[in-house]
N, C-alpha and C positions, 0 to 999 in steps of 0.2 A: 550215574546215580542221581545226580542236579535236577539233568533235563528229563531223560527217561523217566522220575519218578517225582520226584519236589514238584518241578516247574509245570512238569505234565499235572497232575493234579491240583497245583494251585488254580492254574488257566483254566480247565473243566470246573471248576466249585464259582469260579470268576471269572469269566467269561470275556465280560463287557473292559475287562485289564489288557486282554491278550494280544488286541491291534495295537494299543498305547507302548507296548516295552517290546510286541516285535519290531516295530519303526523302531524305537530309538537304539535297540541293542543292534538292527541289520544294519544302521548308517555310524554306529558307533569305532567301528574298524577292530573292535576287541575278537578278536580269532576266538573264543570260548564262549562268550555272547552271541558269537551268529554261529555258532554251532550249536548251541543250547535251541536255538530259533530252526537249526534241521532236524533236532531228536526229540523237541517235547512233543511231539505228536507220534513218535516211534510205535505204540503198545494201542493206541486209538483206532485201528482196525477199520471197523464201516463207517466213526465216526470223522475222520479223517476229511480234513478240510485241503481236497487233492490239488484245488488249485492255487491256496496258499502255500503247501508244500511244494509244486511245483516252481511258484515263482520266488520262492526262497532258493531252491535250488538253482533257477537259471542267473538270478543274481550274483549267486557263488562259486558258480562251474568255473571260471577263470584263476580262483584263489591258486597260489602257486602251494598252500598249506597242507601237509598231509593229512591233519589231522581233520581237515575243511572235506576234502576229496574223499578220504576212510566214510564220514559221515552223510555224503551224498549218497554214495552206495550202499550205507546200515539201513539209511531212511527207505530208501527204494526198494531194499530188499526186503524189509519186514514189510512193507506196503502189497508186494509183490504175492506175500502170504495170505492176501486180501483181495487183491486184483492185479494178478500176474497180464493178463490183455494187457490192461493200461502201461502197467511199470513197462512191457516189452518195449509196445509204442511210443512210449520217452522215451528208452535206450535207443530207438531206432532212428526217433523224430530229433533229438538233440544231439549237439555237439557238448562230449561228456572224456574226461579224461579216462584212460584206459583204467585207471585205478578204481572210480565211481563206476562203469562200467561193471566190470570183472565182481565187485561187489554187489552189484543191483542185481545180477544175473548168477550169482551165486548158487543160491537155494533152489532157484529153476532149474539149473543145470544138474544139480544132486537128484534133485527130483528126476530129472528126465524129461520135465515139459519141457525145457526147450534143448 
């Protein structure tokens, strides 16, 4: 609810806030603040700033956190809803825990693209 919807819409209305609190919440070490910094872009569709979300994720792939890994693969996968090519090619191009994985790859799977 936070990130998907507050924090998402704060950062669209204000824009020019959104580099300022993703640096300090991604070095902050708060496991709910860099998770907030994987899902406020969740619902953002074409707008989606892919290589911010990428490099939030490559930052993060190592968290031993379920809750960090869950959110890797939410992100990816609703991403995937938008541009399933790309999301594959992460999954393929990074080293990604089987949990991020299994999730990014989710919805294509039900689907039947992949």
């Amino acid at each position: 609810m936070i990130a998907g919807k507050l924090v998402s819409v704060h950062f669209q209305r204000f824009p020019e806030l959104r580099e300022k609190y993703i640096g300090k919440w991604m070095t902050s070490g708060n496991m709910w603040l860099q998770r907030t910094c994987l899902l406020f872009q969740l619902h953002y569709k074409e707008e989606t700033d892919k290589m911010l979300m990428d490099s939030i994720i490559m930052s993060l792939n190592t968290s031993k956190e379920f809750f960090i890994q869950k959110a890797i693969g939410w992100a990816l996968r609703e991403y995937s809803k938008t541009d399933a090519e790309a999301v594959v090619n992460f999954v393929e191009n990074n080293e990604l825990t089987p949990l991020s994985k299994r999730e990014a790859l989710k919805w294509l799977k039900n689907k039947g693209q992949i």
